[in-house]
C-alpha positions in Angstrom: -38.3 -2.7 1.8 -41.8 -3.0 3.5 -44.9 -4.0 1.8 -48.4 -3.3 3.5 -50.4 -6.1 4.3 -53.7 -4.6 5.5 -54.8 -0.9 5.5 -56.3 0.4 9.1 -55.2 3.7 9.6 -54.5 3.5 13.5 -52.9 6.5 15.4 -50.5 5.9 17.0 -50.2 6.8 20.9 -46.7 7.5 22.6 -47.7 5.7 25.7 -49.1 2.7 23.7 -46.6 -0.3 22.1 -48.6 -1.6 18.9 -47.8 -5.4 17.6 -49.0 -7.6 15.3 -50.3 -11.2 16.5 -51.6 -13.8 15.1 -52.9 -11.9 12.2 -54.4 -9.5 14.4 -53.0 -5.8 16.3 -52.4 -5.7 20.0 -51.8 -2.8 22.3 -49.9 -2.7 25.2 -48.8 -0.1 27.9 -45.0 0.7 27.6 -43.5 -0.1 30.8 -42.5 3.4 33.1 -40.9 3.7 36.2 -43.6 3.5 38.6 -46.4 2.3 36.6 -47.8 -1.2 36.7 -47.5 -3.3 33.8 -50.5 -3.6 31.6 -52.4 -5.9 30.0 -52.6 -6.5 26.1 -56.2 -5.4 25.0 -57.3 -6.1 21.3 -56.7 -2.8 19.1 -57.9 -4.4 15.5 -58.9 -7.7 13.6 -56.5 -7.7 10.9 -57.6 -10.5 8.9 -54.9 -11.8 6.8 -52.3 -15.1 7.4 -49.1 -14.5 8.7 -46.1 -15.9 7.1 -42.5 -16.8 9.4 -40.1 -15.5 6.4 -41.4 -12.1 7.3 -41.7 -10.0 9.9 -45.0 -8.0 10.8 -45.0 -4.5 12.5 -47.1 -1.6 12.6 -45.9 1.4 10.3 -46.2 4.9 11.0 -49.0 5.3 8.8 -50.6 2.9 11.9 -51.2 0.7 8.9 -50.0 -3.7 8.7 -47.0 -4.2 7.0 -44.6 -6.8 6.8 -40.8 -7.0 5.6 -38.5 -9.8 4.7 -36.5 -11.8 7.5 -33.0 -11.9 8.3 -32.5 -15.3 8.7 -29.0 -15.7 10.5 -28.2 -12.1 10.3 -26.0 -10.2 7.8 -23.0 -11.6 6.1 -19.7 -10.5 7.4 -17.0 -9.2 5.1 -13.6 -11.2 5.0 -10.9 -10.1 6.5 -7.7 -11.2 4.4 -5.1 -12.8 7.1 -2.0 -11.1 6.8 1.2 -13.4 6.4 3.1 -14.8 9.1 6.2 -13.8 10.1 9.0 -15.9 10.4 10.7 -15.5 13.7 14.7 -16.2 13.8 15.8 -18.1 16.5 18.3 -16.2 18.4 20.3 -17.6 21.5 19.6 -15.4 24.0 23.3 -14.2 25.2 24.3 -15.4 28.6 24.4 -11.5 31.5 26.9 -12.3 33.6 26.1 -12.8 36.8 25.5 -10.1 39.4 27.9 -9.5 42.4 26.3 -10.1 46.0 26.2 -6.2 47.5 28.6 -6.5 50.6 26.7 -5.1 53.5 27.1 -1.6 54.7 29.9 -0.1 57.5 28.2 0.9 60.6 29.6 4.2 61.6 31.6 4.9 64.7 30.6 7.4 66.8 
């Protein structure tokens, strides 16, 4: 779970991304078809130290808060390896071989 970090009480904007750097909140333009990219303005000072064994976001409360790293992702469950089958070896029996086709009669007229 999340715990908050620093109390602001942003809103939010639809058109606006909100992240958290260097202890501080940025804003930037979401990039749209046919609009320019824009440029990161300052939204907040937020004060505090930032730690790398979490990760800080904006909550919907427009509020810091941070949450605790997945460091190398989540653990896989084992698969149990199912036992190998012994394979019998057969001979392969000889076909006999196939007769040439002789060539078809031309008809007389």
């Amino acid at each position: 779970m999340a715990e908050k970090v620093k109390t602001l009480g942003l809103t939010r904007n639809k058109d606006f991304m909100l992240y958290v750097k260097d202890g501080d909140v940025w804003q930037v333009r979401r990039k749209q078809p046919g609009v320019q990219k824009g440029k990161p303005e300052k939204l907040a000072e937020g004060g505090f130290a930032m730690d790398n064994n979490y990760i800080y976001f904006v909550d919907k409360n427009g509020d810091v808060s941070r949450a605790k790293r997945a460091v190398g992702g989540q653990k896989r469950k084992k698969v149990a390896k199912k036992p190998a089958k012994k394979k019998a070896k057969k001979k392969a029996a000889k076909k006999p071989a196939k007769k040439a086709k002789k060539p078809a009669k031309k008809k007389r007229r």
